[in-house]
Backbone bond lengths (Angstrom), bond angles and torsions (degrees), N, CA, C in turn:
res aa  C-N    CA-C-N  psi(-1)  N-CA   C-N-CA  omega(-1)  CA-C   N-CA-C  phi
1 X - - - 1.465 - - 1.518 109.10 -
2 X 1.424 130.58 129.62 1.260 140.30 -143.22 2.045 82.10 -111.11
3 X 1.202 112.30 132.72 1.188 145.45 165.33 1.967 107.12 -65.55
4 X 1.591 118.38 104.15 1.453 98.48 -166.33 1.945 97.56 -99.78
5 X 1.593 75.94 144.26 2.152 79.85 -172.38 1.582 114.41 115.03
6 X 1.675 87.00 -25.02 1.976 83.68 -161.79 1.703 109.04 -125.86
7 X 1.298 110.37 131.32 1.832 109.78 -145.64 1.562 78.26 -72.94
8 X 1.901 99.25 175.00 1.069 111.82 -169.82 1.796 99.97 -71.52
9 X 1.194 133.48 -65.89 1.139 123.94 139.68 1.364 145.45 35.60
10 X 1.057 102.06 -55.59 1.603 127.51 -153.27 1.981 83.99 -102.54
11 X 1.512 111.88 -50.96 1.207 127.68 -147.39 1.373 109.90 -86.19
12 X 1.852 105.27 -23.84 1.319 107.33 178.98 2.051 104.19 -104.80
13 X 1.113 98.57 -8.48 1.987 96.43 159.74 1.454 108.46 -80.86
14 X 1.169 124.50 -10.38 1.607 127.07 172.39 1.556 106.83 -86.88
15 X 1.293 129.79 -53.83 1.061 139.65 -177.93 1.893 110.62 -66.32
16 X 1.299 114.35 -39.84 1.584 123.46 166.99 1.580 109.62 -57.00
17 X 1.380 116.02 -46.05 1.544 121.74 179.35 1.648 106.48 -65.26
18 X 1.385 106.76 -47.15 1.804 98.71 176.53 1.488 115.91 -56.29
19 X 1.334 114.18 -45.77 1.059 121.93 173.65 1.800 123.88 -36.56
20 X 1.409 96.58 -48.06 1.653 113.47 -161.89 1.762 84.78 -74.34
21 X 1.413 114.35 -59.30 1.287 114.41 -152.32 1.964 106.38 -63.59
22 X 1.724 112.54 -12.41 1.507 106.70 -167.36 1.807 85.87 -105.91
23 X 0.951 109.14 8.31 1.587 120.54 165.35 1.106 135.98 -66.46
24 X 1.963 104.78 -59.61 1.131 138.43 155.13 2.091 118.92 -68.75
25 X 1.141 99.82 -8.97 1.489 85.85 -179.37 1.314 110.00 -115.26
26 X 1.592 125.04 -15.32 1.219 148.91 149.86 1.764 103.71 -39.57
27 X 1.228 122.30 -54.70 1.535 121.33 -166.70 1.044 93.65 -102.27
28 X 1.462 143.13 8.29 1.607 125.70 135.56 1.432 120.37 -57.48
29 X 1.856 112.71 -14.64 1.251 86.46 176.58 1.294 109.57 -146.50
30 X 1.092 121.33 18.04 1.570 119.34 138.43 1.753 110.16 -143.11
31 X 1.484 107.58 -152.55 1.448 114.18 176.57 0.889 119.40 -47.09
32 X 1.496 154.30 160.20 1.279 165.15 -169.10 1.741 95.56 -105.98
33 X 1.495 103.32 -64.80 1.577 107.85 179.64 1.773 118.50 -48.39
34 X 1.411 113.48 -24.53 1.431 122.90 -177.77 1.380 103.21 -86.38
35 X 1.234 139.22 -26.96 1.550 128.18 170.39 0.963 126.32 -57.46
36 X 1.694 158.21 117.35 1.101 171.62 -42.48 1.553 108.87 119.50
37 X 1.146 106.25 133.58 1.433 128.79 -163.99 1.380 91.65 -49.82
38 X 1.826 107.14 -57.01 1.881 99.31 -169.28 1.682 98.76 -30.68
39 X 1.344 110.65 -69.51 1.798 128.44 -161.01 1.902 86.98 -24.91
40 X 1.413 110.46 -76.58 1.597 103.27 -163.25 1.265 121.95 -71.21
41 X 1.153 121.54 -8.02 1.414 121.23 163.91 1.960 108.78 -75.50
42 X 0.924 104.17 -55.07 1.967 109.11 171.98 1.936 88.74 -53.14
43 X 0.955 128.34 -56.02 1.228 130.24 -160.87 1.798 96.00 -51.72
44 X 1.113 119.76 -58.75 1.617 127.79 -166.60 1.275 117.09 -104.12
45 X 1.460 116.74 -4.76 1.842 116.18 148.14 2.076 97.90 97.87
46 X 1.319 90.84 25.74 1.503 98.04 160.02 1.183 125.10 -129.57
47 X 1.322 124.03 176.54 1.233 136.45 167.87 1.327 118.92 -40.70
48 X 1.853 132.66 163.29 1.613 114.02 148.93 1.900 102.51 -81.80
49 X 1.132 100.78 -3.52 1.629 87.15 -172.71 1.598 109.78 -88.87
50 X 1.544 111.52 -6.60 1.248 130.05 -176.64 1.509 101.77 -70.70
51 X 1.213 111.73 -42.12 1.741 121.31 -128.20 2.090 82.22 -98.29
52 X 1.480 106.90 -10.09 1.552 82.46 169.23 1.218 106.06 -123.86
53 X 1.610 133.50 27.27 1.239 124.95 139.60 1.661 124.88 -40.66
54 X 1.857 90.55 -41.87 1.647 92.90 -160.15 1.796 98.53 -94.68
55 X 1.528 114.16 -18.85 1.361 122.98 163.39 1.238 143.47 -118.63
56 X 1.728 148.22 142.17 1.223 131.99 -134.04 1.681 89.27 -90.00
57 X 1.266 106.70 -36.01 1.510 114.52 -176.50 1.616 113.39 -167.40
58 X 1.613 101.33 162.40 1.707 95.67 171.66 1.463 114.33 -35.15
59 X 1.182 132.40 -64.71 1.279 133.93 -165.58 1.545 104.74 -45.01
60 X 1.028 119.16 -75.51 1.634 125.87 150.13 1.511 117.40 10.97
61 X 1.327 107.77 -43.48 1.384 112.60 -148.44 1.576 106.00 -86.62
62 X 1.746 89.36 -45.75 1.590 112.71 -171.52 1.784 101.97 -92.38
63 X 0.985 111.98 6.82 1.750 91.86 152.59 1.450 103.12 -125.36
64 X 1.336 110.16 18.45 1.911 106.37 137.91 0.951 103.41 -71.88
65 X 1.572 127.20 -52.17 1.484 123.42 -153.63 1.579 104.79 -70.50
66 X 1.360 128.45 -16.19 1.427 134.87 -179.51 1.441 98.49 -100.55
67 X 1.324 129.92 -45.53 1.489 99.86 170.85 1.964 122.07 -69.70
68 X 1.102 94.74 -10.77 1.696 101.69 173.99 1.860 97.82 -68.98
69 X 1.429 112.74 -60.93 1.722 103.19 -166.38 1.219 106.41 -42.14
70 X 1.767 112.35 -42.07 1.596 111.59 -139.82 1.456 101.59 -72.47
71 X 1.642 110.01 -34.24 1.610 122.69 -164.40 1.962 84.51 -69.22
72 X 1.215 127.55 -65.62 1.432 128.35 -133.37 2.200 87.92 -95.15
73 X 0.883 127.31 -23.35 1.109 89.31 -174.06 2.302 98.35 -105.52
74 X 1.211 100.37 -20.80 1.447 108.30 159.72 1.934 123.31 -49.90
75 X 1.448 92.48 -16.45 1.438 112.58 172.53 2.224 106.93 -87.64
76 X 1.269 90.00 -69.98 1.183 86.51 -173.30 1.631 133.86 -68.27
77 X 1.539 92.80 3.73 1.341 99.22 171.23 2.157 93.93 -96.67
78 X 0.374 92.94 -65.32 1.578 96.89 179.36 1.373 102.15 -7.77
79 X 1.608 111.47 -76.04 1.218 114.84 167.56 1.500 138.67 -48.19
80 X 1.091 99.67 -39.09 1.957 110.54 161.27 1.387 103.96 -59.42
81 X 1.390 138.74 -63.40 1.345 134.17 161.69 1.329 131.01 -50.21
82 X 1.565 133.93 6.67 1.556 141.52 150.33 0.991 110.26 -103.72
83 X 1.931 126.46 -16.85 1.513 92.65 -166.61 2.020 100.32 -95.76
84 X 1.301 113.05 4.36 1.680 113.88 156.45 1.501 131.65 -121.28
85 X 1.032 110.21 163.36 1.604 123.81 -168.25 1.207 115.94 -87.17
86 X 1.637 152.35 139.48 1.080 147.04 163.16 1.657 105.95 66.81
87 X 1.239 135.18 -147.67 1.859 159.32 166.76 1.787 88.05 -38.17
88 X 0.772 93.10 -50.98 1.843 84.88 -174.47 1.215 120.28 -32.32
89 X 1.891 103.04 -53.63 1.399 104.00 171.46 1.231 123.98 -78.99
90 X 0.682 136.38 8.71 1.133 154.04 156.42 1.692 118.69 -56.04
91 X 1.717 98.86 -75.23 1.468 93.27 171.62 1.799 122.84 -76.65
92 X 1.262 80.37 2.65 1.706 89.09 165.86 1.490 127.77 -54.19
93 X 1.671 85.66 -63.12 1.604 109.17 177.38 1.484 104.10 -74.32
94 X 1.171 132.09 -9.85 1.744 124.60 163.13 1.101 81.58 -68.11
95 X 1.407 142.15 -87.97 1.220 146.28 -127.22 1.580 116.29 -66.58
96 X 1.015 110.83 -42.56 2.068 114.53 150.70 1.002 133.06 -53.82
97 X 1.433 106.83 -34.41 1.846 120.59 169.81 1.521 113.91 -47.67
98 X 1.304 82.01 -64.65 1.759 103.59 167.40 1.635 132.72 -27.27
99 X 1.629 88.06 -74.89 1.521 129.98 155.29 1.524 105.80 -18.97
100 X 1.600 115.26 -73.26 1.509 125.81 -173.45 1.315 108.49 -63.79
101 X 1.013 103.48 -35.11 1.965 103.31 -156.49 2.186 84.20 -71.51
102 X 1.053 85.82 -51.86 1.814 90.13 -170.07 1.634 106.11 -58.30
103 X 1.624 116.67 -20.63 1.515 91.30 170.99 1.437 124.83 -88.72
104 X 1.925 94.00 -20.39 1.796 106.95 -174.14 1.566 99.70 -111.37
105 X 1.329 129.59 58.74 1.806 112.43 -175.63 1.312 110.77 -53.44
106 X 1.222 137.25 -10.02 1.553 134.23 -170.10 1.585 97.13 -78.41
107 X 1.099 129.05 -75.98 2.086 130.08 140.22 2.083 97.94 34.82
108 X 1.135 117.26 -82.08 1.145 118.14 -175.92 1.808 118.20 -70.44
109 X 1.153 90.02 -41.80 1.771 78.83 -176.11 1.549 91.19 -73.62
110 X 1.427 150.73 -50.96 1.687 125.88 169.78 1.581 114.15 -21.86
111 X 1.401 97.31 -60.32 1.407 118.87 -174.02 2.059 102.99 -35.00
112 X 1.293 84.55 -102.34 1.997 94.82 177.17 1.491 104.28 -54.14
113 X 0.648 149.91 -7.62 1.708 142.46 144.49 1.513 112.06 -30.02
114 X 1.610 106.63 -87.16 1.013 132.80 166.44 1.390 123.06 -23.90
115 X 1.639 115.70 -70.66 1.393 139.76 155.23 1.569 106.69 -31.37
116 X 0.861 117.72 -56.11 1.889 112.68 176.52 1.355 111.86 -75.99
117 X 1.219 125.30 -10.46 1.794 102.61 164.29 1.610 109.65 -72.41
118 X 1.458 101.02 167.35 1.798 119.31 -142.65 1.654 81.43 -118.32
119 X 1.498 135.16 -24.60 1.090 127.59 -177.67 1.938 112.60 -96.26
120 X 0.935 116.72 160.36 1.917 105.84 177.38 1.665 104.54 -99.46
121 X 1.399 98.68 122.85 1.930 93.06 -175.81 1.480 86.85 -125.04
122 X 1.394 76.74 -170.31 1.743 97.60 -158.02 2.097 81.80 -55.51
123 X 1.064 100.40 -78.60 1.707 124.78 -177.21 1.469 92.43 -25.61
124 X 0.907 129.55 -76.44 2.044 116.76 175.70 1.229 115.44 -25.37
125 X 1.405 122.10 -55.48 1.690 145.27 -175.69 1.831 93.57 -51.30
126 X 1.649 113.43 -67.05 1.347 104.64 171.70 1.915 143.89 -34.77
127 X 1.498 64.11 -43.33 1.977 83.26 -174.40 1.640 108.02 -71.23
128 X 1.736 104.98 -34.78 1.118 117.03 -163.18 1.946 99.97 -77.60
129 X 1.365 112.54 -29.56 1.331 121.82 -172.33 1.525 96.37 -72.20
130 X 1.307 119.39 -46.19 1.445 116.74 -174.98 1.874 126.29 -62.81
131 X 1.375 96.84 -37.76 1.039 130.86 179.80 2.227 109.27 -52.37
132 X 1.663 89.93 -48.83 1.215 105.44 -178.27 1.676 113.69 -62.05
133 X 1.740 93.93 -43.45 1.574 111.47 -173.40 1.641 110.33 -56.15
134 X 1.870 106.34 -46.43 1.589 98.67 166.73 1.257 126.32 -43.80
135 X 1.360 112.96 -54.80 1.334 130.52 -168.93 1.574 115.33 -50.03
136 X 1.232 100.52 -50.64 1.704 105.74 173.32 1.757 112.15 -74.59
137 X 1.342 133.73 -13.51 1.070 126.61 154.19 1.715 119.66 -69.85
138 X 1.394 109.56 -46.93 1.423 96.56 174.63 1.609 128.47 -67.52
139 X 1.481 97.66 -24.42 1.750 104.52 179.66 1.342 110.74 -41.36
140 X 1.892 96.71 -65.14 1.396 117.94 176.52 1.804 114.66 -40.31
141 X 1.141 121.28 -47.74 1.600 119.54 -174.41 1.541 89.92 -72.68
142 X 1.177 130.81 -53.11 1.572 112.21 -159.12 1.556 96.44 -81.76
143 X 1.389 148.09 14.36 0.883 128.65 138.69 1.533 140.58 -74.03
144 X 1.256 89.68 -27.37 1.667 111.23 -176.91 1.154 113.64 -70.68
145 X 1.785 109.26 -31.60 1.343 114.38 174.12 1.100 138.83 -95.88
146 X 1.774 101.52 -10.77 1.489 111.56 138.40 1.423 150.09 -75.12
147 X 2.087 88.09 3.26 1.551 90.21 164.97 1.487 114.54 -112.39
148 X 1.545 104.64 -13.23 1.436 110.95 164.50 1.959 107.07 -60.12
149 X 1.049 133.61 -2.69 1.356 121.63 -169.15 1.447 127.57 81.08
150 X 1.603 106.87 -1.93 1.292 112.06 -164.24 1.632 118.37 -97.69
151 X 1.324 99.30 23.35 1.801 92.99 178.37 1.533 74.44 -157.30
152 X 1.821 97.31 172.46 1.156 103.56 167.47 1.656 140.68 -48.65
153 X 1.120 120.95 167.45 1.778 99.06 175.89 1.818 107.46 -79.95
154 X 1.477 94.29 -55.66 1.437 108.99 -143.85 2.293 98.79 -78.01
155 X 1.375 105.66 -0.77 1.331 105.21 165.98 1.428 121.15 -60.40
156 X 1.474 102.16 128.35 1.892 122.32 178.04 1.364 98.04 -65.78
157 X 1.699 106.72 107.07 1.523 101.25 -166.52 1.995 82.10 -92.10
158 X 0.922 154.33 -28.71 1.387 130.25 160.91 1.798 120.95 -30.21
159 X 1.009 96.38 -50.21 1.583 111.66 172.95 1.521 120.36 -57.45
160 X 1.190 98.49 -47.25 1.425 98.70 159.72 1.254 135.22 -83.58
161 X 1.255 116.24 -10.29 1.392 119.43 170.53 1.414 110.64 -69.00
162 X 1.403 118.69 -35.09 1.631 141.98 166.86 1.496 103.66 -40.02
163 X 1.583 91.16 -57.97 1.780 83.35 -154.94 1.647 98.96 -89.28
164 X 1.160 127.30 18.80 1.475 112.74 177.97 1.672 91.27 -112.16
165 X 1.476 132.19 -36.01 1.597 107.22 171.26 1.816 104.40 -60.84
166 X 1.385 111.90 -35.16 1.503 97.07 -165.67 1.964 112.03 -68.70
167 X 1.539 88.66 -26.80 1.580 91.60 165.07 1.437 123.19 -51.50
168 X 1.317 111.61 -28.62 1.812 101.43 -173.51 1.642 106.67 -107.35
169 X 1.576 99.40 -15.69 1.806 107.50 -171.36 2.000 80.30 -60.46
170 X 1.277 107.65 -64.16 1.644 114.99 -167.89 1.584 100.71 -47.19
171 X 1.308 143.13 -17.52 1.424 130.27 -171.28 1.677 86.44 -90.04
172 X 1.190 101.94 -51.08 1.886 102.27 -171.59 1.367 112.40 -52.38
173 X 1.080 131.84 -31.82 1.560 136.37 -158.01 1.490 89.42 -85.19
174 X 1.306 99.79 -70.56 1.915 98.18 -179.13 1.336 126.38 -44.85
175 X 1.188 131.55 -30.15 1.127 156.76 177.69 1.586 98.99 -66.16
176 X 1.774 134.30 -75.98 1.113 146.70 156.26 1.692 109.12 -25.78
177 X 1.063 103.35 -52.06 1.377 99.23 -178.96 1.577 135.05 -68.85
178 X 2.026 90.24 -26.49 1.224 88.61 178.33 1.587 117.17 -108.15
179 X 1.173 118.24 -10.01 0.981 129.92 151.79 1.366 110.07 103.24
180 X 1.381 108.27 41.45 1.843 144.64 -165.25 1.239 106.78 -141.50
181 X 1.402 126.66 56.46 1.550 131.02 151.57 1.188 124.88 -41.74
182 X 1.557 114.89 -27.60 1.633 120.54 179.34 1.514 112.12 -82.64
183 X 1.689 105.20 -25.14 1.328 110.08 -174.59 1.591 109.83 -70.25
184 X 1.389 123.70 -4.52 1.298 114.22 172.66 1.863 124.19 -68.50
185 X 1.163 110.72 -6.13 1.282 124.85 177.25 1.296 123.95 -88.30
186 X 1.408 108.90 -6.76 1.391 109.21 171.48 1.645 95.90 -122.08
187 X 0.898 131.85 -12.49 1.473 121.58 160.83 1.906 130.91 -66.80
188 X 1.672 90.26 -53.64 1.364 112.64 177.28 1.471 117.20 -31.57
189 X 1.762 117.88 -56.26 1.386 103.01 -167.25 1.864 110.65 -77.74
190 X 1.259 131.60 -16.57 1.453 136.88 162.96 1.318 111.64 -55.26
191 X 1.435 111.04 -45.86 1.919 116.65 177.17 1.301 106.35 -62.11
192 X 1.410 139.68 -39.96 1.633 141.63 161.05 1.184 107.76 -50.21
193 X 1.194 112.92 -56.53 1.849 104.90 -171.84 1.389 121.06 -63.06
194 X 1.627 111.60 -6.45 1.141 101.80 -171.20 1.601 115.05 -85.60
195 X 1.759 91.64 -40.87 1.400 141.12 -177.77 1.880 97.34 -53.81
196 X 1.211 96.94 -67.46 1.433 111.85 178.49 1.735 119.47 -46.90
197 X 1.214 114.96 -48.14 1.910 128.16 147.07 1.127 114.70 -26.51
198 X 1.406 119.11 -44.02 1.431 102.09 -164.87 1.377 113.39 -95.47
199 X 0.979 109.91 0.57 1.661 122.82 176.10 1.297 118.22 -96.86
200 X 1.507 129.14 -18.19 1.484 111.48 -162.33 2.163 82.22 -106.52
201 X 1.195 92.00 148.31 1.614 125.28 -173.49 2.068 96.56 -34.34
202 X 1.293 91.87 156.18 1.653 88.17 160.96 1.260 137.32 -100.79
203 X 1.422 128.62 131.61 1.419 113.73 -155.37 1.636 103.56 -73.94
204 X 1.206 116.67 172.40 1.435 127.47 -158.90 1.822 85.35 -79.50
205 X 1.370 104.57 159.16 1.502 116.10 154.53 1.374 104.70 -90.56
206 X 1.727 120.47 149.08 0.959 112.14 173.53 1.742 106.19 -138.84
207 X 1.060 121.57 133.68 1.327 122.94 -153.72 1.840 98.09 -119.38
């Protein structure tokens, strides 16, 4: 049934977005690999024969759903990282990381899904593209803040770029595991402080 007023266009970027979003809330609550087109079509009140008008195939679907994270949460860290100065932004962008994962938990289990296949697919290539995009945002802050004066000098800021995704991958996992996605909000800002310690310079001994 044709939508009157609204180009075809218009109607099938509306219908692609339902898709992504019963995608993402679907693998909040079970496997990602077990969802089946029927699932998102029952999910959004269409057909399965509907659901590949607007897509070539499952696969299709879910590196929408990976080009959707990369665009929307690659955004909101951006912004968490301008609106502070030096380490700030820093725990900023922890603090959005967080933020996202707790509004979309399905987001991560795509994520390490993906990451654990043994073969390289298109969907690896995604995660792996996104993955890169963090990386070059945090470089940039721990540089700035190693020229602002505000962390140590001689810290392996590669190393730390390591241990601050593995800092939040470890809040997500626990969280997944325990089945307390909300509980990451009262954990998160203690996991920075710890994280955050090991970076700022050592104070002098003074004898």
């Amino acid at each position: 049934m044709q939508v009157i007023g609204k180009p075809a266009k218009q109607r099938t970027e509306v219908r692609q977005a339902s898709l992504i979003e019963a995608a993402l809330r679907l693998a909040a609550q079970r496997s990602p690999s077990s969802i089946t087109t029927g699932d998102l079509a029952h999910a959004v009140g269409i057909t399965q024969g509907a659901v590949f008008r607007h897509f070539a195939s499952k696969e299709a679907i879910w590196l929408a759903v990976l080009d959707w994270v990369t665009a929307t949460l690659m955004a909101r860290l951006q912004i968490a990282a301008a609106s502070q100065p030096g380490l700030a932004a820093l725990r900023a962008v922890f603090m959005a990381h967080v933020d996202f994962v707790m509004a979309y938990p399905g987001v991560p289990r795509v994520i390490f899904q993906e990451l654990q296949q043994p073969q390289d697919t298109a969907l690896k290539a995604r995660v792996r593209a996104l993955m890169q995009q963090y990386r070059q945002l945090l470089m940039q802050l721990l540089l700035q803040a190693q020229a602002q004066q505000s962390m140590a000098q001689d810290i392996n800021l590669q190393a730390a770029a390591v241990l601050f995704i593995g800092s939040v991958q470890g809040l997500v996992m626990q969280s997944l595991m325990s089945d307390d996605v909300a509980g990451m909000a009262a954990q998160a800002p203690g996991v920075y402080a710890i994280y955050q310690r090991g970076l700022l310079a050592a104070e002098p001994v003074l004898f």
